[in-house]
C-alpha positions in Angstrom: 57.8 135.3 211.8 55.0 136.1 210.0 54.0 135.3 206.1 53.0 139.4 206.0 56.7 140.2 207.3 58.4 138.2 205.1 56.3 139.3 201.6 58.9 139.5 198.8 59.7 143.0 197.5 58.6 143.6 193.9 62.4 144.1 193.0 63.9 140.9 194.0 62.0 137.9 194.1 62.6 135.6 197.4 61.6 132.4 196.2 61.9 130.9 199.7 63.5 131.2 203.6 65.4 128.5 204.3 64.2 125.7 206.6 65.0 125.9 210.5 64.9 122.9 213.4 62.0 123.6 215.8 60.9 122.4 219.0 57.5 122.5 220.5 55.5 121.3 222.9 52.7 120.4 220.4 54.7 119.3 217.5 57.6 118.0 219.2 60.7 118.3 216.4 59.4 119.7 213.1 60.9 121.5 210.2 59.6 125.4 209.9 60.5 127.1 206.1 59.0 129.6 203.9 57.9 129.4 200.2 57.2 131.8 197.6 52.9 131.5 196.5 52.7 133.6 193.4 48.9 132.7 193.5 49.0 134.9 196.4 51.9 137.1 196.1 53.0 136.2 199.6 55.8 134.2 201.9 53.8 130.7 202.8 54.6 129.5 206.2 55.2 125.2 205.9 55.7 122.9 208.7 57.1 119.5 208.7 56.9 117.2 211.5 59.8 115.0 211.8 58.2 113.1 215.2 58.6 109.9 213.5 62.0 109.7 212.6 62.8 111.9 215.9 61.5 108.2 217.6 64.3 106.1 216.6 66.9 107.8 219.0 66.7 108.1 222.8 69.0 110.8 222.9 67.7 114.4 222.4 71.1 115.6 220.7 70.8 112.6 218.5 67.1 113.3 216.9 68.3 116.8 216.4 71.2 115.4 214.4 68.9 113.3 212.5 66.5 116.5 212.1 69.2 118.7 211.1 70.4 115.8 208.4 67.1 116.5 207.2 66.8 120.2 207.2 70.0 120.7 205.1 68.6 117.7 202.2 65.3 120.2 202.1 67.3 123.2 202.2 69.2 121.7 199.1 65.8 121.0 197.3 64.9 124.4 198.0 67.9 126.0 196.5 67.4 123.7 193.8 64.0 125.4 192.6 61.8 123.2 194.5 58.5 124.2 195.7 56.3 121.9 197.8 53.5 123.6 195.8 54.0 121.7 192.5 53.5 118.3 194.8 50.0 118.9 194.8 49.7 121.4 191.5 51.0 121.3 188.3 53.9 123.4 188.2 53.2 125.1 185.0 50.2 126.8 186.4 53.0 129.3 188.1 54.5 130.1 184.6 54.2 134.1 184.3 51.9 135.0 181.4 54.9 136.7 179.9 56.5 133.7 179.4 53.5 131.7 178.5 53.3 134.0 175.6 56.7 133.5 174.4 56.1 129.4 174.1 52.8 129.5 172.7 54.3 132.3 169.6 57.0 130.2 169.3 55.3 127.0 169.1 52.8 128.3 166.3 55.9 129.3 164.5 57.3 126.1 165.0 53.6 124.8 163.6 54.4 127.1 160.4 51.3 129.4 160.8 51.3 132.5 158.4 53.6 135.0 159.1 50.5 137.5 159.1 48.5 134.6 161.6 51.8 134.8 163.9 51.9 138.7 164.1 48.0 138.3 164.8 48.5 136.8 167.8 51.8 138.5 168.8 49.6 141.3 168.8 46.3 140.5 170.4 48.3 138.6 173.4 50.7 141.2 173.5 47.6 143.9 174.2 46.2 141.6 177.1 49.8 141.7 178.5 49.6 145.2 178.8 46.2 145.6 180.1 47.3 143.7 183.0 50.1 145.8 183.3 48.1 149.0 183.7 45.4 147.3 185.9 48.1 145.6 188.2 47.6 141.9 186.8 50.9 141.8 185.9 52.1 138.9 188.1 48.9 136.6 187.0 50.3 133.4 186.3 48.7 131.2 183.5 46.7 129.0 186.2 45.6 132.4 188.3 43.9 134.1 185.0 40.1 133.7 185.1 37.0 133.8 183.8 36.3 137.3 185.8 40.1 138.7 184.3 38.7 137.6 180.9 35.3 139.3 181.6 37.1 142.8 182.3 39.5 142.2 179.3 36.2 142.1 177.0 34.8 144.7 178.9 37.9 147.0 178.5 38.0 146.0 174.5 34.4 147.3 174.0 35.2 150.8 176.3 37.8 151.3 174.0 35.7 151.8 171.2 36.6 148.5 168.8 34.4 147.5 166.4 32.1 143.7 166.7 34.7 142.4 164.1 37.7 143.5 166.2 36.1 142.6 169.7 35.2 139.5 168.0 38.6 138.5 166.5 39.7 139.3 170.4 38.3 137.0 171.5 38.8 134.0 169.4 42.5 134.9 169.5 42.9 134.9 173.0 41.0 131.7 173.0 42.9 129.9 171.1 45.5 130.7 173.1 44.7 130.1 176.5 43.1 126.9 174.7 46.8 126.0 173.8 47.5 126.8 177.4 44.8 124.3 178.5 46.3 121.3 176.4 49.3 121.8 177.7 48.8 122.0 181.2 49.4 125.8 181.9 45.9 126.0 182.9 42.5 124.0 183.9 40.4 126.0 182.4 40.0 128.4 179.2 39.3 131.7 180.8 37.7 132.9 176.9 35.4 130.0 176.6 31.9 131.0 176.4 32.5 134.6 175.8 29.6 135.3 173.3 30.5 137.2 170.1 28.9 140.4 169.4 26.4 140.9 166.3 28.5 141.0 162.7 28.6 144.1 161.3 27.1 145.1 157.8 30.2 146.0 155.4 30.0 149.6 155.5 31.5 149.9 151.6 29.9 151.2 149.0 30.3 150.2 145.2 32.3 153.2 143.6 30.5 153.7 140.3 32.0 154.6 136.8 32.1 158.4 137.0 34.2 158.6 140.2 36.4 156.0 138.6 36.8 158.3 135.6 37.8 161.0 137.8 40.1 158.8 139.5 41.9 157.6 136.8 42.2 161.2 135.6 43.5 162.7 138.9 46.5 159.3 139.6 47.3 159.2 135.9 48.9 162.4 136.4 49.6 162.5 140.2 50.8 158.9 140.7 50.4 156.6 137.9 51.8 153.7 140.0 48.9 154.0 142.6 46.4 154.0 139.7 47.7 150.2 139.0 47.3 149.2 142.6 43.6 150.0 142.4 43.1 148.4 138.8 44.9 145.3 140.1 41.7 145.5 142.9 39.3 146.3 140.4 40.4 144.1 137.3 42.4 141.3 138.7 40.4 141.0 142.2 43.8 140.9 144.2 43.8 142.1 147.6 46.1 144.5 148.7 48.4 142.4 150.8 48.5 140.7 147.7 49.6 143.2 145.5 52.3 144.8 148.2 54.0 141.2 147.6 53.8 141.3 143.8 57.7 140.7 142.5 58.9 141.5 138.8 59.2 137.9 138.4 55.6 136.9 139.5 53.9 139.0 135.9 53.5 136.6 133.0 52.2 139.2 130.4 52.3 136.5 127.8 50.0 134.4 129.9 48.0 137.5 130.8 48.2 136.8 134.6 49.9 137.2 137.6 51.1 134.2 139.6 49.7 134.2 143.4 51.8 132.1 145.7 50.4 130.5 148.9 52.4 132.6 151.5 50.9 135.3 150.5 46.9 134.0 149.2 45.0 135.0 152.0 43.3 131.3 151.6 46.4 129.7 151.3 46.1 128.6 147.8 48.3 129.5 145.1 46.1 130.9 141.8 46.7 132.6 138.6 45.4 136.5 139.0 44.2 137.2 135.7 45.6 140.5 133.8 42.9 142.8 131.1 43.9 144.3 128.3 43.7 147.8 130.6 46.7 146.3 133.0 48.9 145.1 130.5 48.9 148.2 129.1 49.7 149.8 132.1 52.5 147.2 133.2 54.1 147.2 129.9 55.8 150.8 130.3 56.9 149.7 134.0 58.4 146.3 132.6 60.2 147.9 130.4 63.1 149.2 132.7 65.6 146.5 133.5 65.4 145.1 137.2 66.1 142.1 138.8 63.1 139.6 139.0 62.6 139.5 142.6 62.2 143.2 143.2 59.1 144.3 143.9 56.4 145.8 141.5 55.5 148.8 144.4 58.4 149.5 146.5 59.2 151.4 149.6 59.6 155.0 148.4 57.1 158.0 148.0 55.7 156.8 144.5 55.9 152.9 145.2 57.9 152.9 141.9 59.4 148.8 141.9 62.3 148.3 144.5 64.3 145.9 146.4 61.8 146.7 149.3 58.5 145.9 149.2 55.8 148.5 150.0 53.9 148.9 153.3 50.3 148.1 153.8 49.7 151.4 155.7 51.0 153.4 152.3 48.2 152.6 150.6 45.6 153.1 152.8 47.0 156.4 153.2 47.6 157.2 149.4 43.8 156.1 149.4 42.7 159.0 152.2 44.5 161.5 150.1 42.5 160.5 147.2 39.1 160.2 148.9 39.8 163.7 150.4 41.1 165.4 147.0 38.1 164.2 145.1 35.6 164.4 148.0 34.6 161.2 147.8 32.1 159.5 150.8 33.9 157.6 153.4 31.9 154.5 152.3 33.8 154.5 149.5 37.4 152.2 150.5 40.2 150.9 148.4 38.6 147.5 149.2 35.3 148.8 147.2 37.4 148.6 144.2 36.9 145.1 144.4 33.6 144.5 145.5 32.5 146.9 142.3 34.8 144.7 140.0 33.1 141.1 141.1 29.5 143.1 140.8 30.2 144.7 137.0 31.8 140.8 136.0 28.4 139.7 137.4 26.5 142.9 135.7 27.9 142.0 132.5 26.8 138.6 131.8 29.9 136.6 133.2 28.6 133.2 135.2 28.7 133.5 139.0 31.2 130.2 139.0 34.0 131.8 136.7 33.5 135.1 139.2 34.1 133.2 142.2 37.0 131.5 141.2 38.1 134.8 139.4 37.7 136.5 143.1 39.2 133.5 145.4 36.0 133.1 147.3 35.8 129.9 148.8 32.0 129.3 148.3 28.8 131.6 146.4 27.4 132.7 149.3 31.3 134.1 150.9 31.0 135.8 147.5 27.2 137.1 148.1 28.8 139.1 150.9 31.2 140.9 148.9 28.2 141.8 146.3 25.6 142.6 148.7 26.1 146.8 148.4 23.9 149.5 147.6 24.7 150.1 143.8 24.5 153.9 143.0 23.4 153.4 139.0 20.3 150.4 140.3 17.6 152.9 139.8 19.1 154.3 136.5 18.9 150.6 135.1 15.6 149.5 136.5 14.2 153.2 134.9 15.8 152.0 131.4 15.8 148.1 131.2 11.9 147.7 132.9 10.0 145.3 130.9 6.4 146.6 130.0 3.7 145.8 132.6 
């Protein structure tokens, strides 16, 4: 019987035939099974010759006695789950990706990485996964994955259209978790190692200057006053947006004139103080005024992100955003994140020291917060043209 004849359907799973007595010429008394190769997809033909113990009876129907005696212990082992492959591999290199995935998400969990870290990597693995699903990798097994399925992964990210950031994070994410895969013995090598990262990008933001924000404040003040906080919170307080979807009635200390940050939600993982102008308080007084439990949320989960037991989405804003950009005709450049970068650059414009603005903005270091300043500034010729000393 043939390996070919005896390949496993893709329904059911044979894991292995069960071992038979043989007699040959050539081998004398041997043991004849089948096992299951997932390397190869295929029914393995193994032989073991059983000569030796065979020798210590002079009667034929005796050493097949003994044989048999030895067939039914392997056949035992067999139906036990195991595979004479794992005696000379590790047997979690046959672990299905699938499943790989599920123990390396729920070990990070287990680690306490950020909810938004842990949905990261859910994500990124769980795009791989289906790759290999349309491109018929979908039994690899975390020892068969190499360097070559890596290679077409990457290849496959960049056809797609995904920006150098995005390939970028791709790549480190699937590193580090076939690297977690390595260390714990699901595989020999990291398929992801030396894939080099593309060029970074240039922010593609542009600072929004004071006219537009006029306009803007004009247009939300009347069309959603709520939203209008959001992007002061950007502009003023140099919160992120994650930041603010997690704000809850109990985190606003107007009599400290700040708003209290907490670690789980930082995006460096450090709790601060978000400090609060005179321009916010006014605008949070009105919405503090209506009684509401503290741990609601400031912007909640209905059409004017007025506060609720539910905290807003992510995606609402960026779509609240895109309304505003196309109602006021404003460039794409111009993002709800370039609320921020043209808050840090006006502190910096109007004479505030570059320390108090970085610690104002949560950057780690000056130069993370040279990034964030580095834009073309729409009024720089208007000041040059008025503020030019005398040659």
């Amino acid at each position: 019987m043939s390996a070919k004849q005896n390949r496993p359907s893709a329904s059911k799973l044979q894991t292995y035939l069960p071992a038979v007595v043989r007699l040959s010429e050539s081998m004398g008394v041997f043991l004849e099974y089948y096992v299951y190769n997932p390397q190869t997809d295929e029914m393995e033909r193994k032989r073991m010759r059983l000569n030796r113990i065979a020798s210590r009876y002079r009667l034929k129907r005796d050493q097949l006695m003994a044989a048999h005696a030895v067939c039914d212990e392997l056949n035992k082992k067999l139906s036990g789950g195991w595979t004479p492959l794992h005696e000379t591999e590790d047997g979690r290199f046959y672990t299905q990706l699938s499943e790989l995935r599920e123990r390396f998400l729920a070990h990070k969990k287990a680690e306490g990485v950020r909810p938004a870290t842990l949905q990261s990597y859910s994500s990124m693995t769980g795009l791989m996964l289906a790759w290999c699903e349309d491109t018929g990798r979908a039994r690899k097994l975390s020892g068969s994955f190499l360097r070559l399925d890596a290679v077409c992964y990457m290849d496959h990210i960049l056809d797609k259209g995904f920006s150098n950031r995005s390939y970028n994070n791709t790549a480190k994410t699937l590193r580090v978790f076939f690297s977690w895969a390595k260390e714990n013995c699901y595989c020999k090598e990291n398929p992801f190692d030396n894939i080099k990262p593309l060029p970074k990008e240039k922010k593609r933001r542009i600072l929004i200057d004071a006219d537009t924000r006029r306009r803007l404040c004009e247009y939300l003040s009347v069309e959603n006053p709520q939203f209008l906080i959001v992007c002061k919170l950007i502009y003023y307080s140099a919160m992120r947006p994650k930041e603010i979807a997690n704000i809850q009635i109990r985190d606003i200390d107007i009599a400290h004139r700040c708003i209290h940050v907490s670690e789980e939600v930082a995006k460096n993982r450090k709790s601060r103080c978000a400090t609060l102008t005179r321009d916010l308080i006014d605008a949070l007084v009105p919405v503090l005024a209506r009684p509401m439990p503290g741990e609601w949320y400031l912007f909640g989960s209905n059409q004017r992100i007025e506060p609720s037991a539910k905290r807003v989405a992510l995606s609402n804003f960026r779509k609240k955003w895109d309304k505003v950009r196309e109602v006021l005709k404003l460039p794409q450049e111009m993002q709800l994140y370039s609320l921020r970068d043209t808050g840090i650059s006006d502190y910096l414009h109007a004479g505030i020291d570059q320390l108090t603005v970085q610690h104002h903005a949560d950057h780690s270091s000056l130069a993370i917060q040279q990034i964030y300043t580095d834009h073309y500034d729409p009024n720089l010729n208007q000041v040059i043209y008025e503020k030019a000393p005398d040659f």
